[in-house]
N, C-alpha and C positions, 0 to 999 in steps of 0.2 A: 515514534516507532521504536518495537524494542525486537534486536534481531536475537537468533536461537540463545545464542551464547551470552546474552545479557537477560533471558528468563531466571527461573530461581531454578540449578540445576536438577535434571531429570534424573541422570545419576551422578555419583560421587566423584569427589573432586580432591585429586591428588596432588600436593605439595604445592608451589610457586607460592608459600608465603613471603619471602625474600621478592623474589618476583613482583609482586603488588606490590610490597614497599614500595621497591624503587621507582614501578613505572608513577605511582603518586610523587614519589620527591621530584620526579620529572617534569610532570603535571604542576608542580607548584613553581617550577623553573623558566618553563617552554611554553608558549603557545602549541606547538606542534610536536607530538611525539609519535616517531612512528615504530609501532613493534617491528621484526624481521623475523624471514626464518623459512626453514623448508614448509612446505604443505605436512598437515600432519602432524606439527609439531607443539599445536595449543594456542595459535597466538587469539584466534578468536574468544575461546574460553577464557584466555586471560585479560583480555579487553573488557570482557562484557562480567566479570568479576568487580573488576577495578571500578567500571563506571559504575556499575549498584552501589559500591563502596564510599563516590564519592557525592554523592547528589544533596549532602548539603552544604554543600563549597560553591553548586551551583544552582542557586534559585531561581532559574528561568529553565532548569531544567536540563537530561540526560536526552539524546536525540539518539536513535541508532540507524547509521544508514547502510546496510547489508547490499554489496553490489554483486557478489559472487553471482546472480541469476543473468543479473545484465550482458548483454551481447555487443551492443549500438552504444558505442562513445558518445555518441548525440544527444543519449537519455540518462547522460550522469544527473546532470544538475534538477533535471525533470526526477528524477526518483527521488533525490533530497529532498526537494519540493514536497513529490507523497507523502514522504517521510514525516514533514513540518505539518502534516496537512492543509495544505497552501492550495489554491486553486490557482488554474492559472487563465482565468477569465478577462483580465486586463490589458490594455493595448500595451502590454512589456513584456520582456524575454522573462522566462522562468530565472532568469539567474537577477535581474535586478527585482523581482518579488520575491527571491530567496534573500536576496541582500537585504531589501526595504526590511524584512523579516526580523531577520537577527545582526542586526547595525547595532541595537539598543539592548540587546541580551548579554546576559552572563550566564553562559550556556554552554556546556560540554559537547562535542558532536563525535560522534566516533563512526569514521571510516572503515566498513570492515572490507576484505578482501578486493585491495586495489590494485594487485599486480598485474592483471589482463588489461585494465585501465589506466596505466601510470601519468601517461599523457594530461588524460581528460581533468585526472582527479588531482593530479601535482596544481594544474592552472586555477580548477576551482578553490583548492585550500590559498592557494596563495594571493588569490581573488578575496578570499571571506578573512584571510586576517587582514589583509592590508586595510578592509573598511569596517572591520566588525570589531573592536578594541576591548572587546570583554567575551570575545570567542574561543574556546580552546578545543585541538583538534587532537586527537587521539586516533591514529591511524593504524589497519594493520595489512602485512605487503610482504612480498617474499623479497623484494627492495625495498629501498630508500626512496620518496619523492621526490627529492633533489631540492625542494626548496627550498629560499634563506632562512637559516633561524630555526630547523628542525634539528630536532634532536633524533636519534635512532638507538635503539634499544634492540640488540639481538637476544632473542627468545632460545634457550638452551633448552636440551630435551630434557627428559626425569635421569636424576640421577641412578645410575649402576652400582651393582655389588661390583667389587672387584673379585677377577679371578679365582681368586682362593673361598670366597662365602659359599660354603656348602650347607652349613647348619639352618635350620628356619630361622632359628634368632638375628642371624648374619642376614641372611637374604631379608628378608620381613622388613627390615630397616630403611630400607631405599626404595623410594616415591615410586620405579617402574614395575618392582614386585608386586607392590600393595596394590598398584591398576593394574596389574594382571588378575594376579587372583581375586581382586572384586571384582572383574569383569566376568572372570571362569566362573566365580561360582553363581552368579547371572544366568548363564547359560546353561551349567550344569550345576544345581545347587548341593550335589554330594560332591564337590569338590574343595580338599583340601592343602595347602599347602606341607607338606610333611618332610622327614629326612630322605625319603625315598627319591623323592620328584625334587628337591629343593635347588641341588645343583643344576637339574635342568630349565630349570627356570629360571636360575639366573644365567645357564649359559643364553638361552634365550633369548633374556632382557636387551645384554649386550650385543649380541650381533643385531637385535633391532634399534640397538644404540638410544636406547632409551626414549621414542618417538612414541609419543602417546596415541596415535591415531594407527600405527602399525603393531604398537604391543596389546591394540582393543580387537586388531584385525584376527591376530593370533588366538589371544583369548576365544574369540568367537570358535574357533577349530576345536575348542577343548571337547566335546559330543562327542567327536568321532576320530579324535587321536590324542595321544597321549603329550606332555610337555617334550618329552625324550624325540617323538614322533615328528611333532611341529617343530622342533628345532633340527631333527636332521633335513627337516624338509630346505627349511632353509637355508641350512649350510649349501645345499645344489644348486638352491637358485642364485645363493648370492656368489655360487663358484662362476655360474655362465654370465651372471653380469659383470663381473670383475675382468672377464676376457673381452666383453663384450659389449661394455659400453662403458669404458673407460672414461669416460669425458663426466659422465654425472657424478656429482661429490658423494662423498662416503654413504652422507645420510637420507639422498637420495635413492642410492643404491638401495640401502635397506628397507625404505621404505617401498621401492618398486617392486622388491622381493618377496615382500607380504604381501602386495598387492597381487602379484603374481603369481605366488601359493594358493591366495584365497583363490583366486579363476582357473586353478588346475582343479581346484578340491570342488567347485562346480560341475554339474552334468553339462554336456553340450546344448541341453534347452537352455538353462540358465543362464548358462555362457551368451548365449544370442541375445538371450531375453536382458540382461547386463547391459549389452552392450548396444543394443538396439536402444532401452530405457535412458541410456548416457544424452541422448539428443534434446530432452526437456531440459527448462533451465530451471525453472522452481519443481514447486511438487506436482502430484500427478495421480490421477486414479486408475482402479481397476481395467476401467473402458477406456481410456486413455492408452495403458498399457498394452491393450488387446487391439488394439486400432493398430498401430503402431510397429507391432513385433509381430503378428499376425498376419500372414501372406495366403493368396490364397494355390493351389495346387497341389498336388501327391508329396510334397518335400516340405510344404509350408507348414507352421505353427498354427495350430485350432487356439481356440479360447479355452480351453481346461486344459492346455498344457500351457499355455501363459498363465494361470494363476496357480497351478503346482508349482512356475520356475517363478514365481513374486513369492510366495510365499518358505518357498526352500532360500532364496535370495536375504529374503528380512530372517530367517532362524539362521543365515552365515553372514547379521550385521552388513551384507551390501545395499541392501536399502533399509530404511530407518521408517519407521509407520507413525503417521503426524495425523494425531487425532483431531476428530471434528464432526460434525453436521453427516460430512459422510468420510471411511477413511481413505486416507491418499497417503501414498508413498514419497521417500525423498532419498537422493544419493548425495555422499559428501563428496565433492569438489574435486579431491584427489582421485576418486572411482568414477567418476563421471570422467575426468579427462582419459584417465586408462583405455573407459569403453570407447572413447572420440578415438584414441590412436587405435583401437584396431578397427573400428568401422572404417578411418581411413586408409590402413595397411589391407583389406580386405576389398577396398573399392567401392564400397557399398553407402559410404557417408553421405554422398547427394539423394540417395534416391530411402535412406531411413527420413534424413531431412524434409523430401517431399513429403513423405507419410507422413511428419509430423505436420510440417505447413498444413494438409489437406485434413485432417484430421479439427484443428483448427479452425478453419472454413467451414467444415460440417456443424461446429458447436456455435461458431458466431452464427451463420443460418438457421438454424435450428432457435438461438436466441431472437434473431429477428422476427422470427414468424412468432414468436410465442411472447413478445417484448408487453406487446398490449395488450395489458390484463390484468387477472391475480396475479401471476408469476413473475412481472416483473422484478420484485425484489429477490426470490430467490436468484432470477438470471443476473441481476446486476454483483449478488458474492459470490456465486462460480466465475463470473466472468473476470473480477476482481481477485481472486482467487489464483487464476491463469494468466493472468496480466503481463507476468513475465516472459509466461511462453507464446500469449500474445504478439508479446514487441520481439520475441526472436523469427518468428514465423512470419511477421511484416519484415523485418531488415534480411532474413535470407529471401526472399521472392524479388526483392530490391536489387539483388544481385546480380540477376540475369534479366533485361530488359523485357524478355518474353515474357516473364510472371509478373511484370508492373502491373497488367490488367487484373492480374486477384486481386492486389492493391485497391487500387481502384474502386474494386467489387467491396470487397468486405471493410475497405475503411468508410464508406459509403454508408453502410448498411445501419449498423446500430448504432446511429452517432447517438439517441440520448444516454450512452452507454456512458459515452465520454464526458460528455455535458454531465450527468451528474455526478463523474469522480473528478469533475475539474479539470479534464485534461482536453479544453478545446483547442488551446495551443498545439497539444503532443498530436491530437488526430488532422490538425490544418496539417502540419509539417509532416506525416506522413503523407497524406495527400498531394501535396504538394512537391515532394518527392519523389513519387508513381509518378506523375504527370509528369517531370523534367524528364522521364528516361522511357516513359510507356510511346509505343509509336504513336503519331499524328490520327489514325482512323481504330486505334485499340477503342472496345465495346465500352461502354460504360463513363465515357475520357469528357464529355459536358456535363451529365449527371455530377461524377466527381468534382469539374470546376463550380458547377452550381453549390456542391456542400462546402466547398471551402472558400469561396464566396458568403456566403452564410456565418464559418464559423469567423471568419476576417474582418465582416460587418459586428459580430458580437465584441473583439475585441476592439471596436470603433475606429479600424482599419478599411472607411468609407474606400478610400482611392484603391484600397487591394483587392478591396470587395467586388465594385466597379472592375476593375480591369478584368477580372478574373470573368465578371459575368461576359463581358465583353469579347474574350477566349472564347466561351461557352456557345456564347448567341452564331457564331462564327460557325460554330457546326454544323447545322441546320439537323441535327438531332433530334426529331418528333419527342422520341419518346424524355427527354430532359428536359421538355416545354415546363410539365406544374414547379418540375423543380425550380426551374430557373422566375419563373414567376414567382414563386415562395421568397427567393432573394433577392428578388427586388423588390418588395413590398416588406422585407425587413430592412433593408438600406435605407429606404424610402421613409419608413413610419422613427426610426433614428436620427436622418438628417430631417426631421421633418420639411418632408418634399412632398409634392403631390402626388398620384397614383398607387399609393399605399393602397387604397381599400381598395382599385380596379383591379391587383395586379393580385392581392389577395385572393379575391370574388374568383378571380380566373384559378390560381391554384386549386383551391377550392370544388369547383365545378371541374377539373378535369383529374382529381383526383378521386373524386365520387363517381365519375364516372367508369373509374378503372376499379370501382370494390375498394380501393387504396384505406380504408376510416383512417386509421393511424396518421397517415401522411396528411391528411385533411384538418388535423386538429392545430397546428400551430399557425396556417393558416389562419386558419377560421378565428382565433382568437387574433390576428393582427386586425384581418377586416373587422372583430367587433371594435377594439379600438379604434379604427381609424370612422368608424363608425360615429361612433361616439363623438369624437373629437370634431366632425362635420354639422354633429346639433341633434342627432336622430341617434336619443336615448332608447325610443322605443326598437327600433331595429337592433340595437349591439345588446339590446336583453333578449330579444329575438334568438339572436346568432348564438348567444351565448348559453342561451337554454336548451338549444338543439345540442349543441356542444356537452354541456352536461350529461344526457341521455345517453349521446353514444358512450360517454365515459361509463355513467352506471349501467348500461346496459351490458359493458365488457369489463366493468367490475376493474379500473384501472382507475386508483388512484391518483396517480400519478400528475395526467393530464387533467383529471377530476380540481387538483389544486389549482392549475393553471385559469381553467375555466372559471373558479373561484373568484381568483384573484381580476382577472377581467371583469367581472360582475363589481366586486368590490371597487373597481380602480372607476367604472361606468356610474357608479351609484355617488360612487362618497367626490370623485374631480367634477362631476359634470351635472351636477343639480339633480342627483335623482334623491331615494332614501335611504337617507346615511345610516338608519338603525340596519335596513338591509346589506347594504355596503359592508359595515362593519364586522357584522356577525360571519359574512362573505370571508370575509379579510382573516377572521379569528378561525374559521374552519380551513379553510388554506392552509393557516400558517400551522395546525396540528397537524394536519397530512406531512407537512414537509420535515417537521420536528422527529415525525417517527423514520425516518430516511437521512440517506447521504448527502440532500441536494444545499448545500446550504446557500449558495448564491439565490433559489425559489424561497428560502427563508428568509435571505435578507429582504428582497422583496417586499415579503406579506410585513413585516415589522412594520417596513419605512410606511405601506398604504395603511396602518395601524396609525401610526402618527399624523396620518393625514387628515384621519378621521377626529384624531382628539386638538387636530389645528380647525378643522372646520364646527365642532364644538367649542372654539374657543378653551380650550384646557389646557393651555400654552405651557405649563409646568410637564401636562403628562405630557403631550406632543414633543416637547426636548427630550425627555427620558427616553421616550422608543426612537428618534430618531438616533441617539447615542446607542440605543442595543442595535439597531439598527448597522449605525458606523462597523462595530465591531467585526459583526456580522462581513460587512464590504470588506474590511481590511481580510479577515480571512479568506476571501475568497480572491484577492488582491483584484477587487473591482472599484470601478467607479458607479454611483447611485443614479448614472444619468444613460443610459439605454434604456429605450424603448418607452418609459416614463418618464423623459427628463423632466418635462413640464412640471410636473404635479407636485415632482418633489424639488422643483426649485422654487419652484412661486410659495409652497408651504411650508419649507424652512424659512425664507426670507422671512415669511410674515411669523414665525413663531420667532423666529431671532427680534424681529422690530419688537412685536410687543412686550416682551420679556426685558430685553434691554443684553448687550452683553456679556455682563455679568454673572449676570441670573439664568441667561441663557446655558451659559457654559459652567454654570454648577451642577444644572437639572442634567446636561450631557452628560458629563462627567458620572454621574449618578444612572444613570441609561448605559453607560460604558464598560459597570463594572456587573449589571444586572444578568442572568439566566435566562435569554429568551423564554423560557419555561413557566419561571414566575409569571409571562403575562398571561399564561393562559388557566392559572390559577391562584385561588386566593392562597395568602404566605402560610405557610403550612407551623402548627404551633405542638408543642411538646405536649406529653399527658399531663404536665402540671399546669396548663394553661402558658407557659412560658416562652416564648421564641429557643427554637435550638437554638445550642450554642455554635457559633461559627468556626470555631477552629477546636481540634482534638490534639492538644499538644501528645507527641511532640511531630504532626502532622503537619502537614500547610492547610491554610484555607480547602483548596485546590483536594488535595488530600484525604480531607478528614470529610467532604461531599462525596469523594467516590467510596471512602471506607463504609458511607451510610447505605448509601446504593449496594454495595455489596452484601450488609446486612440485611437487608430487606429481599438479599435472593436474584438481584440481575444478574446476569453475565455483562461479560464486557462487551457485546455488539450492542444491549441495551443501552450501556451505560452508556458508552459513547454515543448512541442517539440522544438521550435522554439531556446529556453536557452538549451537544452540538461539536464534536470531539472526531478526531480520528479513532477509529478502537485500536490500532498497535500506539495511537498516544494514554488511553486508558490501558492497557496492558502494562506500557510502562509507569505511571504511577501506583498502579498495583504493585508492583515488583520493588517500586520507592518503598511502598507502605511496608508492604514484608519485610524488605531489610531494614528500616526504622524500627518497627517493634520485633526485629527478630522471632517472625513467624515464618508459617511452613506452607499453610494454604489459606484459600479464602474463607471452609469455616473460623479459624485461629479469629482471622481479623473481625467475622460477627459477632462470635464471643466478646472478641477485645471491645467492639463499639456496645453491645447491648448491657455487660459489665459496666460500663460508662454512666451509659444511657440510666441504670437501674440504682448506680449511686448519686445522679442528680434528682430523680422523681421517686426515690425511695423515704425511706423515713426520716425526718430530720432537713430536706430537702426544702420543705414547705413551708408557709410562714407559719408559725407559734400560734 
């Protein structure tokens, strides 16, 4: 993952060359180095500078893990996790599939914004050096993490004119002028620095003490007052803080002063609408906005006066516009805490926090009912998107036992939400959460144990699973019946136990009876399995082709693969036609290739080598179980849910006949493969030739995304197309740019097709 401040900057980037030195000679000293320093003051920017900087020192790679949005100490190590793009599918805690991860890396990781965190995030750094010996940690913190063996690096604001610099040539010279006036004349492009304005610009600079986040705040005012202006403004404000809040340090002071200038020079809409907006922890749109800050009655905020105060908000730099798909707004950290302290001084913070919780609610609802279908994929990157405001709107509702039952409700709802960003662990322990605090007769409280019974059986957490339904059954709950029969018929078809297919048959029949289709389909594919596995091939193509239908009939993918893969597993384990099987098997696994699911990808691979073990093709059968492997590792799962069978007895016997040696070369060779290449033939250059594999001075790794990019993906492609996270493809994009010191992704087409055009050009070819 690459967070803001390790993109390739948006705009220009003032002095700390001494700064980067050092924090590298650090980096080459310490495992652990933690920037310091007031909010405001660059350590981010200089972090995510440095790490661009060093990423061929580290060949496993630059990691960025951005906590500033985080709320919930609980979901530190769970976001690093995201970060790695780790799933956490396995019967372990995200923090030993984080370890398993990078034990064997020499890998950079950078901690940004750990101050609200110091606890959580001092225990995990000193967690991953003490067992990762080729891990370095680059932290940033408005403290110290206290652990052994760090180093601390205090981050210093831009240097000031002194006193006497009145001429431009005197001012001009010092890092906080020159981000001023690039910033002014951003905002106002007839702006110059001249003899006129010079001095007040550096008086300026200095009572903002050189804090680059406070002299961009300033900047922003240049439209509608003068340097002269903005700086008496601030001599009043930092007169009342000087009386009046003695306790905060200098540089705090001047910072709270701009911050406080900028919210006078607001209207009173955008004042609300500020500070209303401070309650999201990531970004946030339009209708977001307007949910949110929008009350209803004779005094309340309409919707066209929310987007006059968003939009007067971003032309005075309080919110920043983050482009995309659709645009969404974002506040920095220091203005977001501002608007939290007067929401709080105002009384008003629990009940903005509801509107956001409930707001929330409305969008996972709205994704639930809409989950099955085309839309699914758009719903899973808004949702993905929100993730962060997500997990703050689960942990405030946590807070007050009365709102456990939203809990309940909405982590209930769209779990393949989770299941396919790998977070069955993060929504069990939500669950599981609601329930220790929600009352005894709270609505929805069997339901709930029933899905985390469910997600506790995936992690092959049979006894948790078990008990849990055991809770459930205790209710006498009607309406939690299918559910609860859905989980037991997945416990059931795992431990291979009996009543798998009855308990099935029943979710099944009393989910069609409620209109439920959606909730019927994972069902339905347990009882074809357990189908199958009883001798009655013909019924589990039965079940499975009914299964299909509603899929194409609701034009949902998704499920579409599942039912695939069923037919596949029915065709090619259980004597039926492997050619159908197979082709089963290869259409699944393209569904899943174009999506996030990669735990349903590893999957389709492993029933691929099933197929090439029951053709006896013992060479390709190693190979895909080895892409296969890879595949598991990422997802930090094991290959033995729900099919343990087929791929134990078809490994063995590809291992036996092989012998292995041969076994574990052909692996090895399956290990290092593209899931991609199996679903087409090797793709060959215009000269007949195999591309070449690496683009010095790129990595392997590298020089496959620089091609992808010449050919015109984006990076949500690419990372489908790699099996990848996209903020892990973003970040070697960002590798690639600063390797060939480029500026955007045409530079790098040119750079590859340039390439490309001096291998199959003239003189290329044989004589």
């Amino acid at each position: 993952m690459t967070a803001d401040g390790a993109r390739r900057d948006l705009t220009s980037y003032m002095g700390r060359a001494e700064d980067e030195r050092e924090v590298r000679r650090l980096l080459g000293e310490a495992r652990l180095v933690t920037l310091t320093g007031p909010g405001g003051v660059g350590k981010t920017r200089l972090a995510g500078r440095v790490a661009s900087s060093v990423t061929r020192a580290f060949p496993d790679g630059v990691v960025v893990a951005g906590l500033a949005e985080l709320r919930d100490a609980t979901m530190v190590t769970r976001t690093l996790a995201d970060c790695l793009g780790l799933h956490d599918t396995a019967a372990r805690t995200a923090r030993d599939t984080v370890l398993a991860h990078l034990r064997e890396r020499r890998m950079l990781l950078l901690l940004d914004n750990c101050e609200h965190l110091v606890a959580p995030c001092a225990e995990l750094a000193d967690d991953l050096l003490r067992q990762c010996p080729d891990l370095v940690i680059l932290a940033t913190s408005r403290c110290s993490l206290g652990v052994a063996g760090e180093r601390v690096l205090p981050v210093a604001p831009l240097a000031v004119p002194p006193e006497t610099a009145e001429t431009v040539e005197d001012a001009i010279a010092y890092d906080a002028v020159r981000l001023f006036v690039d910033r002014a004349s951003e905002v106002l492009p007839s702006f110059r620095l001249t003899e006129d304005n010079a001095a007040a610009v550096v008086g300026l600079c200095r009572q903002l003490d050189g804090l680059p986040l406070a002299v961009e705040l300033a900047a922003a005012r240049i439209r509608v007052l003068s340097p002269g202006q903005i700086a008496d403004r601030m001599s009043a404000s930092l007169a009342v803080l000087t009386t009046g809040a003695r306790s905060l340090p200098e540089r705090h002071r001047s910072l709270r002063a701009t911050i406080e200038g900028s919210h006078a020079l607001c209207t009173d809409v955008e004042r609300a609408v500020w500070e209303c907006c401070s309650v999201f922890a990531g970004a946030f749109d339009l209708a977001a906005a307007e949910d949110v800050c929008a009350a209803p009655g004779p005094a309340g905020l309409d919707a066209l006066a929310v987007l006059d105060a968003v939009e007067g908000l971003v032309d005075k730099s309080v919110l920043l516009r983050v482009e995309g798909a659709a645009v969404r707004f974002r506040m920095l950290e220091a203005l977001r805490e501002f608007g939290q302290e007067r929401l709080a001084g105002a009384g008003i913070a629990e009940a903005i926090a509801r509107r956001h919780r409930d707001h929330h609610v409305r969008l996972l609802d709205q994704a639930d009912a809409e989950w099955f279908g085309p839309r699914r994929d758009d719903w899973f990157a808004r949702l993905s998107d929100r993730h962060a405001d997500i997990r703050a709107a689960l942990s405030w509702s946590l807070r007050d036992p009365g709102e456990a039952a939203v809990v309940l409700r909405i982590a209930s709802g769209v779990i393949e939400y989770w299941m396919a960003r790998g977070a069955a662990w993060e929504i069990r322990e939500w669950l599981d959460r609601a329930l220790a605090v929600a009352a005894e007769d709270a609505p929805g409280r069997a339901r709930a144990q029933a899905r985390a019974a469910l997600c506790a059986a995936l992690h092959a957490d049979l006894d948790g699973a078990r008990h849990r339904l055991k809770l459930a059954e205790s209710s006498g709950d009607d309406d939690a019946v299918p559910y609860l029969c859905h989980a037991r018929a997945f416990v059931a078809l795992i431990a291979v136990e009996p009543h798998a297919l009855e308990n099935a048959a029943e979710a099944v029949r009393i989910f069609g009876e409620r209109g439920a289709v959606r909730s019927r389909l994972h069902p339905m594919f347990i009882q074809a399995v357990a189908t199958a596995y009883r001798g009655d091939l013909a019924g589990a193509r039965h079940l499975l082709a009914e299964m299909l239908r509603l899929c194409e009939s609701a034009r949902d993918e998704s499920y579409r693969s599942m039912a695939l893969f069923g037919l596949g597993t029915a065709e090619i384990f259980f004597g039926g036609d492997l050619d159908v099987g197979e082709r089963a098997m290869r259409d699944a696994l393209e569904i899943d290739l174009r999506g996030p699911d990669v735990l349903s990808a590893a999957y389709r691979v492993d029933g691929l080598a099933w197929a090439s073990a029951r053709r006896e093709d013992w060479p390709g059968a190693a190979r895909l179980f080895g892409t296969a492997a890879t595949l598991w590792d990422r997802c930090g799962a094991e290959p033995d849910i729900a099919v343990s069978l087929a791929h134990r007895e078809l490994l063995r016997a590809t291992r036996g006949a092989l012998g292995d040696a041969r076994f574990e070369d052909a692996f090895a060779e399956g290990r290092r493969r593209n899931p991609h290449e199996i679903l087409a033939p090797p793709a060959t250059s215009a000269s007949g030739q195999d591309e070449p594999t690496v683009l010095p001075p790129l990595t392997r790794r590298e020089s496959e995304i620089a091609r992808l990019v010449a050919v015109g993906l984006s990076n949500r492609e690419i990372a489908i197309r790699l099996v990848i996270a996209q903020r892990t493809a973003e970040t070697h994009l960002q590798h690639i740019l600063n390797k060939l010191d480029l500026a955007n992704r045409t530079q790098v087409a040119v750079w590859v097709n340039e390439r490309s055009a001096t291998r199959t050009g003239p003189g290329s070819g044989p004589a």
